[in-house]
DRENTI-667307 format. One record per residue (C-alpha): residue in one letter; x, y, z. Coordinates in steps of 0.02 Angstrom, whole numbers, plus 32768, in hexadecimal, padded with zeros to 4 digits. Example, Ala and Ser with C-alpha at 12.3 -4.5 7.8 and 13.67 -1.06 7.14 Angstrom:
<papas>
  banu    px    py    pz
     a  8267  7F1F  8186
     s  82AC  7FCB  8165
</papas>
This chain:
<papas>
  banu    px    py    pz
     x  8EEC  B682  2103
     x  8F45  B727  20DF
     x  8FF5  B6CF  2105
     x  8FD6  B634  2099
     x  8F9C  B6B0  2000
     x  9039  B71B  2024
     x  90AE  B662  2027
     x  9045  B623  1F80
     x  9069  B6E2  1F1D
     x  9114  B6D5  1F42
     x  9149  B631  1F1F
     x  90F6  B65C  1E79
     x  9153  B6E5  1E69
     x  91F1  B698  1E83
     x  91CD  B5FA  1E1E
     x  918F  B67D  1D95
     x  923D  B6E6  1DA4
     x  92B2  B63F  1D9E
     x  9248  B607  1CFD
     x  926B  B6A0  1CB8
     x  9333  B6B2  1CE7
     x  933E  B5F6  1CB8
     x  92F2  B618  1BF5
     x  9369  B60D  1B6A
     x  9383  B696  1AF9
     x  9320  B6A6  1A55
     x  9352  B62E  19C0
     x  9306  B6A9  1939
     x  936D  B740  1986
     x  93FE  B6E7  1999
     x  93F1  B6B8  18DB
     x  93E5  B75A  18AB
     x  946A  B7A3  1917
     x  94E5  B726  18BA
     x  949A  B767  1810
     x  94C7  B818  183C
     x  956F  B7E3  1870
     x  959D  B77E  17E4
     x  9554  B828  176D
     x  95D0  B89D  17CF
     x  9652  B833  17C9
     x  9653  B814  1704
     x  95E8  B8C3  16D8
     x  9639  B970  16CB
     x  96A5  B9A9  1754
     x  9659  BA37  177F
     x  95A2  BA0B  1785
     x  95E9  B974  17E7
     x  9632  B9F6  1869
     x  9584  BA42  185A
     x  952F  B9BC  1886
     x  95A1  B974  190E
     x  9575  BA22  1959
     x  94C5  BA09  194D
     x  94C2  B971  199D
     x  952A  B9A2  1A1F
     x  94C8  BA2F  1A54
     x  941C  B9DB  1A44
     x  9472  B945  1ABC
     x  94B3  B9C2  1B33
     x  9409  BA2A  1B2D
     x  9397  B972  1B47
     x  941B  B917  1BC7
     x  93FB  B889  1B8A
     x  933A  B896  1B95
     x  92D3  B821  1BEE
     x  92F8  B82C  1CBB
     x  9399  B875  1C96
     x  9328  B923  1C5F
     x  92A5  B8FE  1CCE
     x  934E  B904  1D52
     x  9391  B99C  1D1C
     x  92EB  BA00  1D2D
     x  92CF  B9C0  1DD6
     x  9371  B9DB  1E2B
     x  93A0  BA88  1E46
     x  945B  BAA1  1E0B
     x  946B  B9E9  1D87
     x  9503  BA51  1D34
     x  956C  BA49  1DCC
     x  9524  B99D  1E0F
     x  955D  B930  1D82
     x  9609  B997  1D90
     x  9608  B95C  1E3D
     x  95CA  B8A7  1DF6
     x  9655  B8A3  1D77
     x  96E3  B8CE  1E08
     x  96B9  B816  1E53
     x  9707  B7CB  1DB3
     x  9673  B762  1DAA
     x  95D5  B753  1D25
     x  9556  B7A5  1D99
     x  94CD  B802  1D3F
     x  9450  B881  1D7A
     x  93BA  B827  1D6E
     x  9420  B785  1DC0
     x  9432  B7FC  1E53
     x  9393  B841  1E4A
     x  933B  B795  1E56
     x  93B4  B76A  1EFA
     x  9383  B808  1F4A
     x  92CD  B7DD  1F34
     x  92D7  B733  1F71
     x  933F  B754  1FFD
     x  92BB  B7ED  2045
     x  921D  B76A  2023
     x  9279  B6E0  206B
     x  92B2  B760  2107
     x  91EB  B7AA  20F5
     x  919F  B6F6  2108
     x  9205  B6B9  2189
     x  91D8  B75B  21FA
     x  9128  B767  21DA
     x  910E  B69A  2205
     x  915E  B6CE  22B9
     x  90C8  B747  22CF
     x  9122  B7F8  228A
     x  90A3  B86D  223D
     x  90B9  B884  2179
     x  9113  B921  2171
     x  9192  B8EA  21F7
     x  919E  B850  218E
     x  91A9  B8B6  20F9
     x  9235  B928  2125
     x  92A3  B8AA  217A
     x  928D  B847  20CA
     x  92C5  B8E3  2077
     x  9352  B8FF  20D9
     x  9399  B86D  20EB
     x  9378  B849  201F
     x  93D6  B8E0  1FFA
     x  9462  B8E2  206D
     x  94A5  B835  2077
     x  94B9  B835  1FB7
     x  9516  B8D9  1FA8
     x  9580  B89D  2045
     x  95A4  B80B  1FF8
     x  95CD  B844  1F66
     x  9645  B8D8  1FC9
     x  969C  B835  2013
     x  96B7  B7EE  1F63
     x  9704  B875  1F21
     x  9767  B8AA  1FB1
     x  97AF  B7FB  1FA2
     x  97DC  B80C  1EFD
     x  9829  B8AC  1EEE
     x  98AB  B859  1F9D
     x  98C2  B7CD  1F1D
     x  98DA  B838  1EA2
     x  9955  B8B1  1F13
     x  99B2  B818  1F4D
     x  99F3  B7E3  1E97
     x  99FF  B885  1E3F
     x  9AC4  B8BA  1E72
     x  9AF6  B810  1E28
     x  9A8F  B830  1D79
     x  9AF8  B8D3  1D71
     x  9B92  B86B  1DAB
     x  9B7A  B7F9  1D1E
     x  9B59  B88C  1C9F
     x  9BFD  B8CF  1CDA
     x  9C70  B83A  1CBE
     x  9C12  B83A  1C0A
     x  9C39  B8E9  1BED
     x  9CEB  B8DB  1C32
     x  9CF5  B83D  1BAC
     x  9CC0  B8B5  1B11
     x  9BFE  B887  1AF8
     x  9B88  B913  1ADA
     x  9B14  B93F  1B55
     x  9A7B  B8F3  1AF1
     x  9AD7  B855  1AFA
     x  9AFC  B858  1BA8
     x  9A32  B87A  1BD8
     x  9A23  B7E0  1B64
     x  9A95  B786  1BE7
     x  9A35  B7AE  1C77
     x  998C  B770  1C34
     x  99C7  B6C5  1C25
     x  9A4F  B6BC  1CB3
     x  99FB  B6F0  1D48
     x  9969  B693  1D82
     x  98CA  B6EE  1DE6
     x  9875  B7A4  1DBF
     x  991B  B7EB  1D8F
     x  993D  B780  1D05
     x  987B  B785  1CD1
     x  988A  B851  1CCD
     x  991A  B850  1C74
     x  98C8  B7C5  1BEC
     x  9834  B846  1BED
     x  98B6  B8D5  1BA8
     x  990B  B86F  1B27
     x  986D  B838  1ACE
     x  9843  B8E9  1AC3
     x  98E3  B91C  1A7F
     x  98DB  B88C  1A03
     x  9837  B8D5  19BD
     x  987F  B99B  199F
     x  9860  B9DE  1A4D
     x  9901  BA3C  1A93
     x  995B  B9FC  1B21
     x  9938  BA9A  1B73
     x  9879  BA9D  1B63
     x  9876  B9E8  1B91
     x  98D1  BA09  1C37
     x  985C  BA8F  1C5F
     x  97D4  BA38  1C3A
     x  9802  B99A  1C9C
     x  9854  BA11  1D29
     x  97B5  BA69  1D32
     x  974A  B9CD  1D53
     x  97CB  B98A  1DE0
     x  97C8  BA20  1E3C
     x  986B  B9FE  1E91
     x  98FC  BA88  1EA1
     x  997C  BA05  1E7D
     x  993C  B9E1  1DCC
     x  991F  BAA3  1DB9
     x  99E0  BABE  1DEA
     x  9A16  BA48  1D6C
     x  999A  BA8F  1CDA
     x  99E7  BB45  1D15
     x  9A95  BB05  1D0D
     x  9A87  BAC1  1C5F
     x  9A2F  BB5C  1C1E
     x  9AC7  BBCB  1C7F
     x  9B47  BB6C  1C30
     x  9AEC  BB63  1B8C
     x  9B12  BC45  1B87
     x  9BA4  BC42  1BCF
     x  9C11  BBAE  1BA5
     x  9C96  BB60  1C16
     x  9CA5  BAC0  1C54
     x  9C02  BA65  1C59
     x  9C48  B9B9  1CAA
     x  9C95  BA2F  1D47
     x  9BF7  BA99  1D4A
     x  9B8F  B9E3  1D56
     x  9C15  B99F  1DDF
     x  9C05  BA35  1E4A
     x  9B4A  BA1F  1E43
     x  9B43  B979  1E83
     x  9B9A  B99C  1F0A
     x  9B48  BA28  1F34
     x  9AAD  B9B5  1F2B
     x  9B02  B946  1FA1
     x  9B19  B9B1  201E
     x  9A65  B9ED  200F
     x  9A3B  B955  2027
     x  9AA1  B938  20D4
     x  9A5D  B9D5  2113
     x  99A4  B9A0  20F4
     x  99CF  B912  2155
     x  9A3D  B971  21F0
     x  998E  B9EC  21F7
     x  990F  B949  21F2
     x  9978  B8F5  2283
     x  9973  B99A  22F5
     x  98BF  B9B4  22DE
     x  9882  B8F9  22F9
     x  9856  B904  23AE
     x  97F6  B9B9  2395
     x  97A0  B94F  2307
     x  9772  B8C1  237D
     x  972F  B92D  23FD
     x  96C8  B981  2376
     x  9682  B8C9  2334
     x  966D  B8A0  23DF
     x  9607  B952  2426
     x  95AF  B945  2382
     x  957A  B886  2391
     x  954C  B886  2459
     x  9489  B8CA  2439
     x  946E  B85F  23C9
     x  94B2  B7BC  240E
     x  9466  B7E9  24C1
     x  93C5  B7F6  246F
     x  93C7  B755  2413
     x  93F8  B709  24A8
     x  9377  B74A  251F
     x  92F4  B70F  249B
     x  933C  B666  248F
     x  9326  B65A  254D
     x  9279  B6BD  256B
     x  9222  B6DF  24C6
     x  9189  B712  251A
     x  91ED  B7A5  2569
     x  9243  B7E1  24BF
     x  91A9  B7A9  243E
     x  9171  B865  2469
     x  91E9  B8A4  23ED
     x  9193  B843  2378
     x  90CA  B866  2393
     x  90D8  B908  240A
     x  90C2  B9A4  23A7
     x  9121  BA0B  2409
     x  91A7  B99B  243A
     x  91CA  B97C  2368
     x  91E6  BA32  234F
     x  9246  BA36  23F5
     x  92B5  B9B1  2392
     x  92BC  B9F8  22DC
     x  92EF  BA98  2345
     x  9382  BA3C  239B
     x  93B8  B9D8  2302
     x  93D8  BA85  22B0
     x  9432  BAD0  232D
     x  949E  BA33  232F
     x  94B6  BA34  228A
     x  94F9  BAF7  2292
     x  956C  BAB2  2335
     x  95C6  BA28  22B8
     x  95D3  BA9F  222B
     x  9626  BB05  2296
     x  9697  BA9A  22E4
     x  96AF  BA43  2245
     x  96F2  BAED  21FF
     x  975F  BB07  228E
     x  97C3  BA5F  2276
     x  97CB  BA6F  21B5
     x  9877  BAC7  2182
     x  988F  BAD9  20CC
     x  993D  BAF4  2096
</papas>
């Protein structure tokens, strides 16, 4: 009885949640966002500015209301989440995540409890898995970005240099690289010239996107410009040696990731072993390994050992991470 309440309240929940994330946005305050818009774009300049202050601050303060707010007063840190969001290049918003974490920990909740787990085993497995295979997955989709990213920046500053060396300004050579080169370089770079074509500096709109890649590559380049900028000298040299200094950085990230693949695969492999002897001793004898399960004793005995794994593969994982 208790089990088919708990499956009833959730797939309310859920169904409740998707209704919700699924709702289109207001009619009336869409009308009279346009009205304001249209008033600060033919009013006085400087209450326009005013206002276009206003309403930025009020949107920032709100985030978007609805289960974006409700998002960002449930999870801890949202500031630095939808940074992390934004890094994966796609449209991913807090409350998008925050409904996938939920469903994934009832789903993982469900699914235990049905097998005969007690509720707060249930309950914390749901949590954990809710909340770490999102922000692992989301680690993987940035990480795989910011390679992609790696891969095809020397030739962006390759192609800046042959436009420099042909008497363009720098402006027009970011230009260039927004619509030549294809993938998240060529979307970054798009990112920096709108923002120049509305009054921002170049330098505060390399910052600004250098500061939401996170990369050292992108930082050299936004130093180098900014060096050359107070000094002078030769900017399509300065550029050249930096690609190839980015090349070579490149190389040696891949020299380091050959010589530590086998200490890596021993590390998957030590790390793995519990795990897949355990799920194979259940498949063959669940009676023998259901303990883990029902048994008091033998679930803390467990939660106990799944920490102390977890400290093992954080250490080894720091061991056969070199950062260069």
């Amino acid at each position: 009885m208790l089990l088919t309440l708990i499956i009833v309240l959730g797939g309310a929940g859920t169904l409740a949640m998707l209704l919700f994330a699924m709702q289109g946005p207001s009619t009336s305050k869409a009308l009279k966002r346009r009205i304001e818009m249209v008033k600060e774009r033919h009013g006085d300049v400087i209450a326009a500015n005013a206002q276009a202050q206003i309403r930025k601050l009020f949107a920032n303060r709100s985030t978007g209301g609805g289960m974006e707010g409700l998002a960002s007063t449930i999870i801890p840190k949202p500031a630095l989440l939808r940074k992390r969001l934004e890094q994966t290049g796609r449209q991913i918003t807090l409350a998008k995540y925050l409904m996938v974490s939920m469903g994934i920990a009832a789903v993982v909740m469900l699914l235990l409890m049905m097998k005969g787990a007690p509720f707060l085993l249930g309950l914390f497995a749901g949590l954990f898995v809710g909340i770490g295979l999102p922000h692992m997955i989301v680690g993987k989709m940035i990480k795989r970005r910011i390679a992609k990213f790696n891969a095809n920046f020397p030739d962006a500053i390759e192609l800046m240099v042959r436009g420099l060396r042909s008497g363009l300004p720098i402006t027009e050579t970011l230009g260039i690289v927004s619509s030549e080169i294809g993938g998240p370089v060529g979307l970054e770079f798009r990112s920096v010239s709108d923002k120049m074509k509305i009054g921002r500096t170049m330098e505060a709109a390399l910052q600004e996107t250098a500061d939401r890649l996170g990369t050292p590559e992108f930082q050299f380049f936004v130093i180098t410009l900014a060096i050359q900028r107070e000094t002078g000298g030769n900017l399509a040299e300065t550029l050249s040696n930096l690609a190839d200094v980015l090349r070579k950085r490149a190389q040696m990230k891949l020299k380091i990731r050959a010589m530590s693949s086998e200490s890596k695969a021993s590390a998957y492999i030590v790390g793995a072993l519990p795990f897949i002897v355990f799920g194979l001793v259940y498949m063959m004898n669940p009676d023998y390994m259901g303990g883990f399960f029902v048994d008091q004793r033998l679930i803390v005995a467990g939660l106990g050992a799944l920490c102390w794994m977890g400290i093992g593969v954080f250490i080894m994982a720091k061991m056969v991470n070199f950062e260069i």
